[in-house]
N, C-alpha and C positions, 0 to 999 in steps of 0.2 A: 521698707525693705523690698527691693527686686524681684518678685514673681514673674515665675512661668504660667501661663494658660493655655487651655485646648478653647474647641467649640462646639457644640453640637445641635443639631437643628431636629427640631422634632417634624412628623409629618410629610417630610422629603424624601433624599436617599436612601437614608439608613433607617433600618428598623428600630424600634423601642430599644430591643433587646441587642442588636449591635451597639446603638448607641449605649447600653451598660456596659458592655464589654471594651469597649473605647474607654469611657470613663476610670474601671480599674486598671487597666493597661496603666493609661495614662498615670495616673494617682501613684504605680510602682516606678515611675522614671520621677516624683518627687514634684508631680504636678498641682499647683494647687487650688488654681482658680478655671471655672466654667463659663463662658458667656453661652448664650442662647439668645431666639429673637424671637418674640411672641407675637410679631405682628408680618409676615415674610407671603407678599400678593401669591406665592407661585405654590403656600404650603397645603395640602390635603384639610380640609377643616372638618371634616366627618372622622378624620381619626384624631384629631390635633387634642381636644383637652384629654383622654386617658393614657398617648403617649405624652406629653406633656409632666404627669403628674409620676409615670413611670421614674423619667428622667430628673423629675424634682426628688422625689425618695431616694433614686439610687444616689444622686449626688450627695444629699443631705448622710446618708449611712458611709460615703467613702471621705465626710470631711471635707466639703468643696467650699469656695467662697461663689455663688451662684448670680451672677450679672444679668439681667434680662432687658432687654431691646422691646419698651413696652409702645401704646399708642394709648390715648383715654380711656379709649374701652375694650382694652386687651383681656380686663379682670371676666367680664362677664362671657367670653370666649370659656374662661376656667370655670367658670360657675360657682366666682368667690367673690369677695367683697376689700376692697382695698388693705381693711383692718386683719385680714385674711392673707395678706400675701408671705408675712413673715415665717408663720407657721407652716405654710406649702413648703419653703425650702427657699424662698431668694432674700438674697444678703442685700440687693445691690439694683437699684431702677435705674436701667439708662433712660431719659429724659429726650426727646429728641423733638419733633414735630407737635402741634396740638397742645401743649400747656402754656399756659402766661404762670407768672411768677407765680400771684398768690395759689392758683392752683398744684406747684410744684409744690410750697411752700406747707399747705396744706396735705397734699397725699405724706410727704415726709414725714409729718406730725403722727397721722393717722398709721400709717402702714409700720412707723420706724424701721424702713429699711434707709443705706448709704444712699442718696442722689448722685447720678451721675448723668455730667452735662459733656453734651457734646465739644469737645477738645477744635476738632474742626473747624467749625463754624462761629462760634462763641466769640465775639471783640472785646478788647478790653475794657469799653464801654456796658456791653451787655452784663460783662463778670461783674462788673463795679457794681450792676441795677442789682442783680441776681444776691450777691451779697450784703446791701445793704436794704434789700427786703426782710431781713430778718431770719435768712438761712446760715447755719452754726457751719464755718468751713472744716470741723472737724468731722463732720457728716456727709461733707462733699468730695469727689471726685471726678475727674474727667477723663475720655474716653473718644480717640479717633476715631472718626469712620472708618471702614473698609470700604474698598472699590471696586464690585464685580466686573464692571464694564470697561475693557480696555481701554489706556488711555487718560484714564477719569482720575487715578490715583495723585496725589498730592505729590508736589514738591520739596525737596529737603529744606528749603527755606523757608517757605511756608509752614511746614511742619513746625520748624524751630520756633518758630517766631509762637504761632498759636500755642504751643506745651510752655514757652517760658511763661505767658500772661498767669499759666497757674503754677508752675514754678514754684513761681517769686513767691508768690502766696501761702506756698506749706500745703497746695490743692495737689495731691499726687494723679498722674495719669500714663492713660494706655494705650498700646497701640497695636497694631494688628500684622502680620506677616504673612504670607500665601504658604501653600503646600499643593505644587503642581504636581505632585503624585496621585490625587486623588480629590480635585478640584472640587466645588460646588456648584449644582444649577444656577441660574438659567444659562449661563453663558461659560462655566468650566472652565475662566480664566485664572481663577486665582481670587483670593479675597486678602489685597494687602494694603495697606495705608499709602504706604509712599510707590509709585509709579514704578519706579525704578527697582524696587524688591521686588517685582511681576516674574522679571527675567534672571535674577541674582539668587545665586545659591541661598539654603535654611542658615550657613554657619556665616556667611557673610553678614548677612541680613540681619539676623542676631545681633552680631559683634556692632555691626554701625548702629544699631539704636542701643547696646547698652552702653559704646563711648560716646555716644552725642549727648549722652549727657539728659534727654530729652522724657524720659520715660521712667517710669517706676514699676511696670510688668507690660509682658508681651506675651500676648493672642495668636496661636494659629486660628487665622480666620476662616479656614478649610477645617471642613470636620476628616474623621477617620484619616490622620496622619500616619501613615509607619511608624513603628515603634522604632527601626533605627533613626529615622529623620529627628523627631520627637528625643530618643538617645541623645544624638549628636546636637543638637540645640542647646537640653540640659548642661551638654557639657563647656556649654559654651560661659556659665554663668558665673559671674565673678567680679570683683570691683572693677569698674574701669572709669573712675571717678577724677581717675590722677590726670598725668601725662599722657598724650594719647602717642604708644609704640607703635614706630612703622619699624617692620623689619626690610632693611635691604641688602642688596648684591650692589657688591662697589666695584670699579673699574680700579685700575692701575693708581693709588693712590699717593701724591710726594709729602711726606713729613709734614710738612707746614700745614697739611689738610687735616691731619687726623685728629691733633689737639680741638680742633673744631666741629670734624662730624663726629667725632663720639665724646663730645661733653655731655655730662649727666644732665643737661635739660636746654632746652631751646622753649622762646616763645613767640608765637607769630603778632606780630605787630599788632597796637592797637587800631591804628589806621591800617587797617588789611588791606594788601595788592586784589585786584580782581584776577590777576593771573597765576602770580604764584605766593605761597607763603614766605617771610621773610622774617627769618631768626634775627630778633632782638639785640641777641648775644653776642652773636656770631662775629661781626666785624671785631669785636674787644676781645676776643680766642685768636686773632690772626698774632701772631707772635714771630713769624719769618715771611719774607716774599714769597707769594704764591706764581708760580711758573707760568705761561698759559703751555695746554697739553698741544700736542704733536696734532691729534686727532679730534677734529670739533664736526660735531654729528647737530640736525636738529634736534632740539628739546621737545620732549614727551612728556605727555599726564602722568606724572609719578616719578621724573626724572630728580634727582637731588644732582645738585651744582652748586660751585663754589666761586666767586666771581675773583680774577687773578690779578696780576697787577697795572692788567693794561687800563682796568677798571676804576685806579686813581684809587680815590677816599674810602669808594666800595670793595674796594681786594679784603676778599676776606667772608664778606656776607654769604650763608649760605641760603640758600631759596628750594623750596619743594615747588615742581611744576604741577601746577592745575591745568592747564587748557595748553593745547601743543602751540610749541614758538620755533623760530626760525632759528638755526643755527648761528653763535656770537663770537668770534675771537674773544673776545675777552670774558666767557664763562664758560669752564670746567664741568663739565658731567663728569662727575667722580662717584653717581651711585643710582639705583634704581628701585622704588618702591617694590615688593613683590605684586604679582596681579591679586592674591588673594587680600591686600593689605589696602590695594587702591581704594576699598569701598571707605575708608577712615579719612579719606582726604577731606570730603567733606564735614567733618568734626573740628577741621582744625580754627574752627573760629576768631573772632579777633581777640587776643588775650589768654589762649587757649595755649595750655604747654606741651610740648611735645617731644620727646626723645629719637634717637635712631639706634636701631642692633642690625648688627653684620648677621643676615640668615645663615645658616650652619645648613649648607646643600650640598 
């Protein structure tokens, strides 16, 4: 099932006691999971284990599922004992630097908390080692990095590629989002998984990792988010498992076109263009000669075009533009992704189904 999360970091910005107040905030927008990171170079360690234990109580009394960011010897930081951590208050050991197998293998047993492997970094060859050391993958989950340091944040491809290896497997995993309202140290860029959510709206950002299909909950990786931000995210939550909807603004459309941009499903090719998507369907919807238009503009990131009949075999094909192309007598811009909708382009994967609605502006 699709969860929302916040974050909070003990020993840093926020105090113990802001940090509880975040946490209910949070929890009444219907929030339901926490990460925290128990091992962070830059955190106060004279205050760290009593706010620490603050924030384990509060979480544990408001119903949290509690994620912790450990190292080997994070426990005795707390001044517990592995067999000790369930009872503190964490669900959930992210796993990252410093363990080999049998040692993850073992805390697992010992602590019975969820393992969680870094999504990131992790190949498919490592998944393969990790599971058939004798860890149960209904115990397991994974979990992106976040990227303080501009720049450093991961690729959509990349991303995809790493979340399918646990996908496929029935391993659910997470991913992280910034909140440049109220950034985290050291650097106050933002703490997002993919690169490109640094500079992109909370409801965009959202929406592209719950249609990519990639994800099973999402992190703000900034603590103390705004409650509207936090609001408007929530509201973002919802299947988008199907089709992925671009809504667009069409140009001057002639009959022959419309049987084809608004057929109830389009799918992009198995053999995907590197440039633009290319409905499946689309040519088998052309039903009359398509015209070429009066006015041929270059094509844009987002452009929707109908290829006409100077195109021969192709009249008919409709294409979504990915990367901007040169102006073609013989293809039709007859519509244009909205900017808020562009961020979904990169969803449309090869195989991937997708629709079009006229925005009502």
């Amino acid at each position: 099932m699709n969860a929302f999360g916040i974050s909070a970091f003990v020993a840093m910005e926020q105090s113990a006691n802001k940090n509880i107040e975040y946490l209910k905030m949070a929890r009444s927008f219907g929030y339901q999971k926490l990460f925290t990171s128990l091992h962070i170079p830059e955190a106060d360690y004279q205050v760290f284990a009593p706010e620490c234990r603050k924030l384990l109580d509060a979480a544990g009394e408001l119903g949290y599922e509690v994620t912790a960011d450990i190292s080997p010897s994070f426990w005795t930081k707390l001044g517990v004992l592995p067999r000790d951590l369930r009872s503190i208050g964490l669900t959930t050991l992210r796993i990252d630097y410093g363990f080999d197998y049998l040692k993850i293998r073992e805390l697992a047993e010992v602590s019975r908390c969820r393992i969680e492997l870094n999504a990131s970094v992790i190949t498919e060859t490592e998944l393969n080692i990790f599971l058939s050391s004798g860890l149960d993958r209904r115990f397991l989950s994974a979990g992106h990095n976040y990227y303080p340091r501009p720049e450093t944040g991961l690729g959509f491809e990349i991303f995809m590629r790493r979340s399918e290896g646990f996908k496929t497997r029935g391993i659910p995993v997470s991913a992280f989002i910034p909140c440049l309202q109220n950034p985290r140290g050291p650097f106050f860029a933002g703490l997002p998984t993919l690169e490109s959510h640094r500079s992109m709206s909370t409801v965009e950002a959202v929406r592209q990792l719950w249609t990519s299909c990639g994800v099973d909950s999402i992190f703000f990786g900034d603590p103390a988010v705004p409650a509207l931000v936090l609001e408007s995210a929530a509201s973002q939550f919802s299947d988008y498992s199907g089709p992925v909807m671009l809504r667009i603004r069409t140009e001057l459309l002639q009959s022959a076109c419309k049987s084809i941009l608004w057929a109830p499903l389009h799918t992009n090719r198995l053999d995907a263009a590197a440039s633009v998507v290319r409905s499946q369907e689309s040519r088998g919807l052309c039903l009359s000669p398509i015209l070429p238009q009066q006015i041929v503009r270059a094509r844009r990131r987002g452009d929707v075009t109908i290829d006409n009949v100077s195109y021969g075999r192709y009249m008919g094909e409709l294409q979504v533009v990915l990367r901007d192309l040169p102006a073609d007598d013989r293809v039709n811009v007859v519509g244009r992704v909205l900017d808020e909708d562009l961020c979904l382009l990169e969803c449309l994967t090869p195989g991937r189904s997708f629709c079009l609605k006229e925005a009502n502006l």
